[in-house]
N, C-alpha and C positions, 0 to 999 in steps of 0.2 A: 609480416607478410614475406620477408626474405628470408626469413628462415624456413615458412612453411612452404615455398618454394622450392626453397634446399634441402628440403626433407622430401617434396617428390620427386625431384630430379634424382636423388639418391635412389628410393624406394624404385624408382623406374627403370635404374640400372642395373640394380639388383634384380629384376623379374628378369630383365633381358640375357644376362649374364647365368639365368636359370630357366632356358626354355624347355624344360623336361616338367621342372617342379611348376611352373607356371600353366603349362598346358592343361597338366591334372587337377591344376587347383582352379582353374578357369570352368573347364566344364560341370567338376565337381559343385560347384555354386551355380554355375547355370543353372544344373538338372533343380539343385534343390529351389533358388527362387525361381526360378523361371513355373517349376510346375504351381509351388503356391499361388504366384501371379496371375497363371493360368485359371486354378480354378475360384483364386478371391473376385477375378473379373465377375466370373459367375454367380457367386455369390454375392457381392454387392448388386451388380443388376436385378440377381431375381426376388433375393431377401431382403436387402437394407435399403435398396434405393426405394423412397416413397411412390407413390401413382403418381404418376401427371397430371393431376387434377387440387385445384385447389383445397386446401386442407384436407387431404385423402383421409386422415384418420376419423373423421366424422361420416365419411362413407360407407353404409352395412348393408348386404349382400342377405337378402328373404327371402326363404323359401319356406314350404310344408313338409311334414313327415306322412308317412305312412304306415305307423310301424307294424299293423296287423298285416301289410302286403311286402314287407321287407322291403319300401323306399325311405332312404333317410337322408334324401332330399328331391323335393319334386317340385311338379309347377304348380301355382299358383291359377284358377278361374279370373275371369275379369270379372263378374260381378262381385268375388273377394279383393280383389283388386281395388276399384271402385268404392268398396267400405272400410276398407284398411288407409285408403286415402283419408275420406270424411273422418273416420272415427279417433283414428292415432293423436296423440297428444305431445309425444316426445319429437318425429321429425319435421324438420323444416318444411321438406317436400318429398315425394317420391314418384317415383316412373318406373316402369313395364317396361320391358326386350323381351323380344326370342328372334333366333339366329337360323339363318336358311341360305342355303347359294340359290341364286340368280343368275340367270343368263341376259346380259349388257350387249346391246347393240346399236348402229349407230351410223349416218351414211359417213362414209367415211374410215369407219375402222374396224377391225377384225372382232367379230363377234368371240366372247370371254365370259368365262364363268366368273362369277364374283362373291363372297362374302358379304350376306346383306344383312344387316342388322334392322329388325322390326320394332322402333321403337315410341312411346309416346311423349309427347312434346316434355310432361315433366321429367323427363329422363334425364335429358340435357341442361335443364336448370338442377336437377339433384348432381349433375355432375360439376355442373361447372363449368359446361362447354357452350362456348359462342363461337360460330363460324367467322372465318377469318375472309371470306367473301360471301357478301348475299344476306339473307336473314335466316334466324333460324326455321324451326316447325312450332306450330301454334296449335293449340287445341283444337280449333276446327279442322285441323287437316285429319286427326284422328276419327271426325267424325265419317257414319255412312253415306255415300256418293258424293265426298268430298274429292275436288280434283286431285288428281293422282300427281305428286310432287315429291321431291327428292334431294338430298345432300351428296356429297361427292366426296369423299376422302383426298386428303393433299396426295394423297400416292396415289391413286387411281387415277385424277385430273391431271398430273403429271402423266402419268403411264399412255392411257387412253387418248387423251387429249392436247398432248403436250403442253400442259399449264396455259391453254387458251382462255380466258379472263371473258371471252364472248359466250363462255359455255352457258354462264347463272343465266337462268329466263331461255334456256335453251329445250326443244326438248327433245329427249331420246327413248329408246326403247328399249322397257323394262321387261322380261318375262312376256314379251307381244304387246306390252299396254306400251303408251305415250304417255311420258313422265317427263314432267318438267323441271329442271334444275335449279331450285333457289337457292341455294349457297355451296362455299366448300369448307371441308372442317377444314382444322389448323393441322399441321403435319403430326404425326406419330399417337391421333387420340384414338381410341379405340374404347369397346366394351367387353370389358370383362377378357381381356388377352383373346379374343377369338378373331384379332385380323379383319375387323370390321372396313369394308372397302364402299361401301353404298348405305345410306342410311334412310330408308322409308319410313312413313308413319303408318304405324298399325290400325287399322279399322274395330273399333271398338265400339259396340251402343251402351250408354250410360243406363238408357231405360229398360234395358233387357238385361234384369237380377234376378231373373229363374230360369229359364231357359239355359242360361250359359253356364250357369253354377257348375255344371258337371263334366266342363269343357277346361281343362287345364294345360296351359302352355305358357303362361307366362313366369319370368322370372322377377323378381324385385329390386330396388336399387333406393335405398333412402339417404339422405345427409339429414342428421341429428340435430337438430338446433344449439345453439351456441353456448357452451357450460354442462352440457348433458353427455353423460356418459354409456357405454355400450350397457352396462348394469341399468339405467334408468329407461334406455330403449328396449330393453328385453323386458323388464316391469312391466310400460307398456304393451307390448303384445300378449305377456300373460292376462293383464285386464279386458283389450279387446278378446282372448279368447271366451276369458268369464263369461261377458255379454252375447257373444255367440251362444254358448251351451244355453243360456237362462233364454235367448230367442227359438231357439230349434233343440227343443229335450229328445232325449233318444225314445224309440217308441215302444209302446209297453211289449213284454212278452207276445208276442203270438199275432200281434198289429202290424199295419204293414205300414214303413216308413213314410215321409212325407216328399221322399227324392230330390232333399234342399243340398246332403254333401256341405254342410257348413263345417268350418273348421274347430275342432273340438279341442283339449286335451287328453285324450284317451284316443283318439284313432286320425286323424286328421289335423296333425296340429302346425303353429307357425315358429320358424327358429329363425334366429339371425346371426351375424359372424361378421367382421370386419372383412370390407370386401377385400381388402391387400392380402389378409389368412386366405379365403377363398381362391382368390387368383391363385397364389405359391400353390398350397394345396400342401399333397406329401411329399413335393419337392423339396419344401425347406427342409427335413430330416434328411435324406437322403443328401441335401448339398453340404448340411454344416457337418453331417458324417466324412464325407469326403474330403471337406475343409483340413479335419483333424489327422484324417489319412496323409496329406501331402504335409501337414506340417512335420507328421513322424521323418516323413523325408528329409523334411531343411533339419531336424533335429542330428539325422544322421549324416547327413554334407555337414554340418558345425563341427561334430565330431571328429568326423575325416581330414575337416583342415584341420582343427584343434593337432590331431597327431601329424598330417606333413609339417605346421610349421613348427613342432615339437622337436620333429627329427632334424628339420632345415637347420633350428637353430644351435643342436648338437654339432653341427659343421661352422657354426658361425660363432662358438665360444670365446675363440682368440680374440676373434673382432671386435666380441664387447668388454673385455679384458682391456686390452688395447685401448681404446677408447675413455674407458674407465679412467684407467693409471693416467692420460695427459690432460684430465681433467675434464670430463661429463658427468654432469649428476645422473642421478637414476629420472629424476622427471626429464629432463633434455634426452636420455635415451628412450625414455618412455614413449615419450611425441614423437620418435622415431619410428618407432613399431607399429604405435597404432597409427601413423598415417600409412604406412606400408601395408599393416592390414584394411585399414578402409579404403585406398589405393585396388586391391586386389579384389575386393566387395564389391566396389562400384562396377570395374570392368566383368567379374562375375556378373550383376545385377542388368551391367547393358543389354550383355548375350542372352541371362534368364530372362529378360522382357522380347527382346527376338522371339525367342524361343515360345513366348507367354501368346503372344501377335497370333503368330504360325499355328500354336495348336489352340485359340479360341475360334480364330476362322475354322478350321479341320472342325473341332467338336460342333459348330453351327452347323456347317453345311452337313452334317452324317444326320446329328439327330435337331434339327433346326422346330421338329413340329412336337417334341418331347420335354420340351425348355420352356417354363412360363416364362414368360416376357422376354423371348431372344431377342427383342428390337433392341433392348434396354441393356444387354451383354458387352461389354467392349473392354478396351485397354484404356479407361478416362484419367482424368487427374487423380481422384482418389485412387485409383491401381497405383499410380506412377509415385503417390505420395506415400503409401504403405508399403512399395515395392524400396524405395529408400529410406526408410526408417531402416527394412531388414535388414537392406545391404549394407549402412553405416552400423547398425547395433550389432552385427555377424562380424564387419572390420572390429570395431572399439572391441571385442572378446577373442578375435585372434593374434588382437596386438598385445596383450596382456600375456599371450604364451612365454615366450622368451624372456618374460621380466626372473622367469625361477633362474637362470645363469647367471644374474647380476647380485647375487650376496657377494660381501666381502669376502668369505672365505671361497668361493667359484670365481672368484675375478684372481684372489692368488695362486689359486691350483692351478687355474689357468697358464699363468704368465710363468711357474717354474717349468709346468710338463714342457715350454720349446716346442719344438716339433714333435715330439711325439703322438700319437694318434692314441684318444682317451673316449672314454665310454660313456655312457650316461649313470648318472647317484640313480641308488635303489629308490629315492622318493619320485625321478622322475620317471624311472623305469614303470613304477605302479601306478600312478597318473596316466599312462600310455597303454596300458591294459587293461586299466578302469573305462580309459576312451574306447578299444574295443569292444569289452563287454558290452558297453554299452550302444555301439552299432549293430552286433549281433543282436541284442536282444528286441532293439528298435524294429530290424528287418524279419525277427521271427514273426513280431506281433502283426508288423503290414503282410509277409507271408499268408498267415494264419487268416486274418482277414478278406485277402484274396481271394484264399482256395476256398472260404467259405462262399463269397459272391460268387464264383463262379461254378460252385454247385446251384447254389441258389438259381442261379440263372438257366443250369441244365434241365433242374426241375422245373421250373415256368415252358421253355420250352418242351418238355415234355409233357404236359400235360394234357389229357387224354380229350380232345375236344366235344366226343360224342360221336364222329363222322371224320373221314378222309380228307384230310388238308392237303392233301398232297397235290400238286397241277392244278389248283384252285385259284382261279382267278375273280377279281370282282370290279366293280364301277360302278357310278353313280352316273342318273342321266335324269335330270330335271326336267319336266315338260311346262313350256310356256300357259300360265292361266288362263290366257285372256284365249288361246286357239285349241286348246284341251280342256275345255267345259263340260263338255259334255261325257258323262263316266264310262258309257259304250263306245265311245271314241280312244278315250284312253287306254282300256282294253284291247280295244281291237289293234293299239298301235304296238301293245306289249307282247302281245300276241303272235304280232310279222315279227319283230324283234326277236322273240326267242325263239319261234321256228329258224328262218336264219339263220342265228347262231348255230344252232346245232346242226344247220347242214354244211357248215366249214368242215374243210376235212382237219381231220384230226379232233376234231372236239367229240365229248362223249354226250355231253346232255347239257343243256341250258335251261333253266330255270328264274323266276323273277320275282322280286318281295316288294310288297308298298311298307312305308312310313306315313306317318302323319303329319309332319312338322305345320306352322301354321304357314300358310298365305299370308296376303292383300288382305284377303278377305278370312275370318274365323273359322266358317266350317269350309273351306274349299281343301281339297285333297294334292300332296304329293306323293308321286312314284317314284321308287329308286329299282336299276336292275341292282341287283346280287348275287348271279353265281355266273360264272363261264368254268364248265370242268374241261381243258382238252383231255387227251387221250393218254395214256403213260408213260409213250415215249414223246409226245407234243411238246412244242414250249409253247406258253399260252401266246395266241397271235394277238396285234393290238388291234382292234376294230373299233371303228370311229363312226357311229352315227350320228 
């Protein structure tokens, strides 16, 4: 220990005694771990790090194709729902979502749009989630004119509520209904990355399996029972398709169908995916591309210090000459160098994690809604333990530089030339040209790549919409169920609405689109506005109703 103490008090004097060569090799290592740092954060959160849910990897994500109408992935009817339950063989359990905003209000606090998740009770045992107050949701709340009741997200009971404990058994106002609060989930659960903040149960009739067959909204969520594989769960749903087709055959030539929409394979069929694949999506491509991108970077900082401390130690030959002759082995100089290089790595590696901090938050807040699972992004232990491997394996390889001065015949060449001022051997000359080539060549290839994203991205932006994007504004405006029932009511209200709009000055034309998403209830209807054009020289004004 007293030695390796005496190796950085040296090593430290030496940096100070070099505040020129020190600066550049500082930030040099910063830029390169710091940006690795930066985007492995990303990458651990959104790729490696598992789901939050108990054994995630038995978790798979169901949907339907359509490939005659170019969906290749769609929802799911509840009455397929409903038989996919009964007939499955391979999962343990499965549950139904679909995702909608809601309007939360409440005496007391600022009425808020919300992310509400519609889901039914087996959802939350397929998931693995138990509320950390209150009870869960039970099958009968799925059922029709079941009291209207609800879950809370830890962040919303926090936000809304200031973590008041009086809320459970409380009730507030959902969409105009009174909805009672029986639990709160545990902090950071969600479905399916959509920022789930309110969790309702979906109104579903088990006895209505024609009717609804032709009504799709639901999404799937199964856990595989224990030993069973994604191959053995996909087996199953090919067998339940079997029994589908041999239940509902297609109708002959010139016959008119029987308008059952069962799911077939030939036009209607069921696919499944690990929901952790699902979540990422084509994120992962896109993140372990960029992975390898910044590692070209640390590839080309290794290089660049590779040659400063090439040349440092062209200034420092006497010194190990010196050192040599009154008696240091080559290993006792050795553990000199590489603590001086892992010395220079660490304080590098400090500022690159700085630096990693600084532009994870920047990359969150720009594109926060473009990032599956930004909750799950950060600078954790894993960063800080892979961020120190780099920095000690990037030292241990620039302390190795200087070991070429210490042959016997560089330690006598040394000690005759005196003072004279001496050049570097042709073997180290070409090592330090090999080290260039080899940055140019690193920084052509990230070049190259570059210019290619950033045509690529020209083009995306450029592409031809159909219609004038230009001064195009848009919103979304949810109307309450429970006081927008009625369908001439809700027209007439979209109706003031977009008159209105277009008598603000500067606007050119207001216009308005429905959606369908589902309600409380299955076939109830939402409206969203979509267009506000102002005028050419307008900037769009914000208008709040």
């Amino acid at each position: 220990m007293t030695s390796i103490l005496t190796d950085l008090k040296y090593a430290l004097r030496g940096l100070l005694r070099t505040p020129g060569f020190t600066i550049v090799a500082l930030l040099t290592l910063a830029l390169g771990i710091g940006a690795n740092s930066a985007i492995f954060s990303v990458v651990n959160g959104v790729v490696l790090k598992p789901l939050g849910y108990p054994e995630p990897e038995r978790l798979m994500f169901i949907t339907s194709q359509f490939p005659t109408l170019g969906f290749d992935k769609f929802w799911i009817s509840p009455p397929e729902y409903f038989e996919f339950r009964e007939r499955n063989r391979a999962f343990e359990e499965v549950g139904a979502y679909s995702i909608q905003a809601s309007n939360l209000g409440d005496a007391g606090t600022e009425p808020m749009r919300v992310t509400t998740g519609l889901v039914t009770a087996p959802l939350l045992r397929a998931l693995g989630v138990a509320p950390e107050r209150g009870r869960s949701l039970s099958e009968e709340d799925n059922l029709p004119n079941a009291p209207d009741v609800g879950l809370l997200s830890h962040e919303l009971w926090q936000r809304a509520f200031n973590g008041d404990p009086g809320v459970v058994g409380r009730a507030i106002d959902v969409d105009g209904t009174r909805t009672t609060v029986v639990g709160i989930m545990p902090p950071r659960y969600d479905i399916h990355d959509q920022g789930v903040e309110l969790w309702l149960p979906i109104t579903l009739d088990p006895a209505n399996r024609v009717q609804g067959r032709g009504s799709h909204f639901l999404y799937l969520v199964g856990r595989l029972k224990p030993g069973l594989t994604p191959v053995q769960g996909n087996s199953d749903i090919q067998a339940i398709l079997q029994r589908y087709e041999a239940e509902n055959p297609p109708p002959a030539p010139g016959a008119q169908g029987n308008g059952v929409h069962a799911p077939n394979r030939t036009n209607h069929r069921l696919q499944m995916e690990p929901l952790q694949s699902e979540v990422v999506g084509t994120a992962r491509k896109a993140l372990l591309v960029l992975q390898g991108a910044v590692v070209f970077v640390l590839l080309i900082a290794c290089a660049n210090m590779a040659n400063l401390l090439l040349a440092r130690a062209e200034s420092r030959h006497k010194e190990f000459a010196i050192r040599s002759a009154l008696g240091a082995d080559r290993m006792r100089l050795l553990r000199q160098f590489v603590t001086e290089g892992v010395l220079l790595s660490l304080l590098g590696g400090v500022l690159g994690l700085t630096l990693a901090f600084l532009g994870v938050r920047a990359l969150l807040k720009a594109n926060e809604d473009s990032i599956p699972r930004s909750t799950e992004v950060g600078v954790d232990p894993a960063v800080l333990a892979v961020t120190l491997v780099v920095a000690v394996g990037t030292g241990v390889i620039f302390g190795l530089a200087p070991m070429m001065h210490l042959g016997q015949r560089g330690v006598s060449r040394a000690l005759k030339e005196g003072g004279r001022r001496s050049t570097a051997t042709l073997g180290r000359l070409r090592l330090r040209r090999s080290l260039v080539i080899a940055e140019v060549g690193l920084a052509v290839v990230l070049v190259i790549g570059a210019g290619l994203m950033l045509r690529s991205f020209w083009n995306l932006m450029n592409v031809d919409a159909g219609f004038d994007r230009r001064n195009l504004s848009t919103f979304g405006l949810v109307l309450p169920a429970a006081t927008y029932q009625d369908a001439n009511r809700r027209v007439q209200l979209f109706s003031e609405v977009t008159t209105r709009l277009a008598q603000l000055p500067g606007v050119q034309s207001a216009a308005a689109m429905t959606g369908l998403p589902p309600r409380r209830q299955v076939n109830a209807n939402d409206t969203q506005i979509e267009g506000l054009v102002p005028g050419p020289d307008t900037p769009p004004q914000n208008v709040d109703y």
